[in-house]
N, C-alpha and C positions, 0 to 999 in steps of 0.2 A: 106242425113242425115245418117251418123253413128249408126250404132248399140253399147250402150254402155252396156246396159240391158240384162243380161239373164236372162228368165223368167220362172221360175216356177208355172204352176197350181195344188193346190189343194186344190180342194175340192171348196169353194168360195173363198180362201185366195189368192192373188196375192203378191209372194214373188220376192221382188228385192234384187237381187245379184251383189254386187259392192264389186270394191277393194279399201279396207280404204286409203286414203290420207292422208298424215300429220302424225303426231305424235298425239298419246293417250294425250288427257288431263290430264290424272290421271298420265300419266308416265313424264308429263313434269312438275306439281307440285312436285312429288317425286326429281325429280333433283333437283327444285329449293329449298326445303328445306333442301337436303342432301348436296346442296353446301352451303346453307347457316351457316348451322353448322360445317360444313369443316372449313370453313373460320373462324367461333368464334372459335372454338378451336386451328387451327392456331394461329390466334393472341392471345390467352391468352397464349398460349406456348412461343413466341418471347416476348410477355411481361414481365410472369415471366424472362425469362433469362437475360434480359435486368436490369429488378431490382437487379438481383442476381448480376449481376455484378460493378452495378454505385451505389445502396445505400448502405451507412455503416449497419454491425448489430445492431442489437437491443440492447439497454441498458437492463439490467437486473434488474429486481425491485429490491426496499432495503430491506434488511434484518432487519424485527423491535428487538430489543432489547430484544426482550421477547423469540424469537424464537431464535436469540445465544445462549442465555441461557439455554434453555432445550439444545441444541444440543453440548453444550461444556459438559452439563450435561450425556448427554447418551453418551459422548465417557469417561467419568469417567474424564474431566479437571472440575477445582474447579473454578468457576466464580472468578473475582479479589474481592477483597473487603469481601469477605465470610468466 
């Protein structure tokens, strides 16, 4: 039988002394989160570019009639018809 224990007394406390096995739980949820956001933000990045590249721009709303007006207005042009 192997001695795997060293043991320390004190006092009434019987302290076992072991070398951790494995990896931390806490340190292997950290990875999997920190990859898991790696990963989304990866792909939102190849996503936009992808769009940037294959969708047309965007149509530009229309300009209502009432707003040419003040703006032909403030550059000093005279509406037609005035």
């Amino acid at each position: 039988m192997s001695e795997e224990f060293d043991f320390a007394d004190k006092g009434n406390k019987i302290i076992y002394e072991t070398e951790a096995k494995g990896l931390n739980p806490g340190l292997i949820v950290l990875l999997v989160v920190v990859g898991l956001l790696l990963i989304f933000l990866v792909g939102n990045y190849v996503l936009y570019t992808y769009a940037q590249k294959t969708l047309p721009p965007r149509k530009k709303k229309p300009v209502s009639k009432k707003k040419m007006k003040r703006e032909r207005l403030k550059q000093g042009v005279s509406a037609p018809g005035e």
